[in-house]
N, C-alpha and C positions, 0 to 999 in steps of 0.2 A: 690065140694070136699067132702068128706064122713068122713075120718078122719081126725083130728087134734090134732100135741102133741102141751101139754102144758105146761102150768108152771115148775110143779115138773120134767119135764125133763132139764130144765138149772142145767148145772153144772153136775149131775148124768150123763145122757149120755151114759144109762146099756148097749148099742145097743143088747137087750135081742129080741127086734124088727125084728132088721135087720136080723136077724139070723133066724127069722119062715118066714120072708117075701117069698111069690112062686116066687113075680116075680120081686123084687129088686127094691121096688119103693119109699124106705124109706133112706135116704142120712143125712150124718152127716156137718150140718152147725158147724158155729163157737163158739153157745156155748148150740147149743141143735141142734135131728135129725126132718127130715121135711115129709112129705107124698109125695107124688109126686101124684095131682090126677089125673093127665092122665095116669098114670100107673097102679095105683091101680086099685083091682079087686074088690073090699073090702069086702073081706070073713071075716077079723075079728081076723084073730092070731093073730097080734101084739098088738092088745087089752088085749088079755087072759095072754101074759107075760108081760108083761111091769111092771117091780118090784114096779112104784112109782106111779099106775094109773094115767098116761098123757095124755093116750090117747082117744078123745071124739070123738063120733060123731058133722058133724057139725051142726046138729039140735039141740044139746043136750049143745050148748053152750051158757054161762053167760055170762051178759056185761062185768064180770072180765075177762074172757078167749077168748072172743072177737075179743081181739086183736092178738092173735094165728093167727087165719084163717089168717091177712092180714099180719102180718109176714111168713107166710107159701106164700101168694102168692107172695111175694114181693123177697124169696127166689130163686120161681122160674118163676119170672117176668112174673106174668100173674095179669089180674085184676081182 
């Protein structure tokens, strides 16, 4: 997985994302949007707008944000 939203996207929810996404791989769960990484290409737009900086790479995450990745995969049932 390459990207992951996080925190500051509960609740917000700008989908400023889903709107640059090429290829439609960003989906709104129930109380924040999720990456899809078999779909992503990860060129990086939905980094650049994301009004509330959510969005991280996965190497670039903290044991606070952690927990993102395995809600992201859990979203879309993969391990």
């Amino acid at each position: 997985m390459a990207f992951v939203i996080t925190e500051p996207c509960i609740g917000e929810k700008a989908a400023d994302c889903v709107d640059v996404c090429p290829v439609d791989c960003i989906e709104e769960g129930e109380d924040q949007f999720f990456i899809d990484p078999d779909v992503c290409i990860d060129c990086g737009a939905c980094i650049v707008v994301c009004p509330v900086e959510a969005i991280v790479e996965d190497t670039e995450l903290t044991p606070e944000t952690e927990p993102f990745l395995e809600k992201a995969k859990e979203f879309y049932g993969s391990n």
